[in-house]
N, C-alpha and C positions, 0 to 999 in steps of 0.2 A: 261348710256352707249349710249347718243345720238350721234350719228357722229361717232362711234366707228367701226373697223371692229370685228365681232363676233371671240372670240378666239377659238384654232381647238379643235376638243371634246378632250374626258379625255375618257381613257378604262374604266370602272365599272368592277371588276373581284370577282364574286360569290366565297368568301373561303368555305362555310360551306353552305349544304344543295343546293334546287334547289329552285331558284326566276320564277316564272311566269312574263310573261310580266306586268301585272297589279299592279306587287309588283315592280317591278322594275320603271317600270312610276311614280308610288307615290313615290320611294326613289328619282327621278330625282325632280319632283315638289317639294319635302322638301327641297332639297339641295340646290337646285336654288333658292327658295323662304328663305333660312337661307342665302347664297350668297348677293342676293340682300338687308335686311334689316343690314346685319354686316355692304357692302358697303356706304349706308345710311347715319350711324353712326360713321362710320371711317373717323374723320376730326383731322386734324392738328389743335395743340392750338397756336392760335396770337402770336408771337414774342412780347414781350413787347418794346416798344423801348421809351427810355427815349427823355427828350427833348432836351437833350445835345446834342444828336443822331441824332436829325430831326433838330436842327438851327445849326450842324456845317458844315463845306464845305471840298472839299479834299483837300489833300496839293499842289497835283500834277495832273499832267494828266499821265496818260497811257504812256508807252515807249514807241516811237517807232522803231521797232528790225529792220528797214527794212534800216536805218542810221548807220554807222560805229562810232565805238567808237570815241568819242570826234571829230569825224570830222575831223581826221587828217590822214586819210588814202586818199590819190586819187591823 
């Protein structure tokens, strides 16, 4: 998360029973520390790409929208 801006907190909302501060800091340090190792490990698998894919070229270039059709307007 380097260069990142920090995201805005998340409520924590006690269903059942009373948490003291110090249960509640250890649920935040678990979460955050199970947060950061998922992120870790959360990578995209390589696109395979063939080499038909890497030596061939495009047919055309890009349109461009900003000429009138066939150039016979004007």
């Amino acid at each position: 998360m380097s260069g990142e801006e920090p995201a805005e907190p998340v409520e924590i909302q006690v269903v059942r029973g009373t948490a003291n501060e110090e249960e509640l800091a250890a649920l935040i340090a678990v979460l955050s520390e199970a947060f950061v190792a998922e992120e870790a490990d959360a990578v995209a698998a390589e696109k395979h790409v063939s080499v038909w894919e890497r030596s061939r070229r495009g047919l055309r270039g890009p349109l461009r929208r900003d000429l009138p059709w066939g150039r016979f307007s004007g």
